[in-house]
N, C-alpha and C positions, 0 to 999 in steps of 0.2 A: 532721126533728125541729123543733120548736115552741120558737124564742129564749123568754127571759124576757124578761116586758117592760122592765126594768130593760137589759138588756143591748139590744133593737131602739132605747129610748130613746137609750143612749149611742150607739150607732151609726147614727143617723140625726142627733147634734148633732154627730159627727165628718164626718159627710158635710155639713153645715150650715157648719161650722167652715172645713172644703174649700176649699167652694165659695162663701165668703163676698163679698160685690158682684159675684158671676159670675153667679151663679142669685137670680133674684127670691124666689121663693119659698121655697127653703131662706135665705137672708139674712133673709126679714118672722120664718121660725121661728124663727130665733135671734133676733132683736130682742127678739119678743114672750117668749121665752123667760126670757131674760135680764131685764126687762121684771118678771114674776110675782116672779125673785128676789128681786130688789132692792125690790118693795113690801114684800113678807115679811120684809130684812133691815131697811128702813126703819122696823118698827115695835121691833123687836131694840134696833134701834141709840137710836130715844125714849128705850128702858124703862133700857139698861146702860149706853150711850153708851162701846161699846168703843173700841181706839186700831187694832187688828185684827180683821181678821174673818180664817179660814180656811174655804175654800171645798174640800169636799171631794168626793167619790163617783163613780163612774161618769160618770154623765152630765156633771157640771162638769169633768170630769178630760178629756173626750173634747172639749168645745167650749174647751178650752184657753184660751189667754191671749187668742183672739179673745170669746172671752164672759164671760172674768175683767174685760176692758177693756168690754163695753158694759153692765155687771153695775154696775160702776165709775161710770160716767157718770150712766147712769139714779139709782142710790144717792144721786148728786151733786145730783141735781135735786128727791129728794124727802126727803132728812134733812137735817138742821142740822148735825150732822156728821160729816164727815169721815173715816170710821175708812181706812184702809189694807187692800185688799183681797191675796190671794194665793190660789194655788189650792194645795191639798197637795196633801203625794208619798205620804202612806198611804192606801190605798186602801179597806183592808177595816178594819173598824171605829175608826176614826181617835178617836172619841169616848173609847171605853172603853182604847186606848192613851194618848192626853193624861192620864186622868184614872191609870191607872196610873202614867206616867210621873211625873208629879206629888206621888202618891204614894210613889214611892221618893225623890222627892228631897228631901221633907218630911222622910223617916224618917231620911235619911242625916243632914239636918241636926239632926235631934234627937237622935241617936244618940251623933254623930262633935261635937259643938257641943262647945267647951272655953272658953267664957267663963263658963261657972261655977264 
């Protein structure tokens, strides 16, 4: 049976993550990897200038704290600043859980609020 690509990706930056300063070539993939993110959160970070980023999904989840950290550095070198990177722990729709979360906790404060 035929992986999704989604699931070959993650499992080739686990094997990447591995085998990191062992193997040349799995090591330049995550560089370069890590690398794409970090220009893509560099423009993010121009536009919102967060204090965090969370890094989530598959694939960042599998190249772990080895590509959270060179995600980090590179990020270092091409924004002004600074945000504080992490990788989460929700896996499957991390997006639309925050935005619920958030949600309830709007409500609760609006609900439950007694300074009026």
């Amino acid at each position: 049976p035929q992986q999704p690509y989604a699931k070959v990706a993650a499992d080739l930056l686990a094997r990447a993550a591995d085998a990191y300063e062992r193997d040349p070539a799995l090591t330049e993939l995550l560089r370069q990897y890590a690398q794409r993110l970090a220009t893509g959160l560099a423009s993010v970070t121009a536009v919102l200038d967060p204090g965090l980023i969370v890094l989530s999904g598959g694939a960042v989840a599998a190249g772990g704290e080895i590509l959270r950290s060179l995600i980090q550095s590179e990020l270092a070198e091409l924004a002004a600043s600074r945000p504080r990177l992490v990788v989460g722990e929700i896996d499957r729709t991390p997006v639309l859980r925050g935005a619920l979360e958030r949600a309830l906790a709007d409500t609760r404060d609006e609900v439950f609020d007694t300074s009026r």
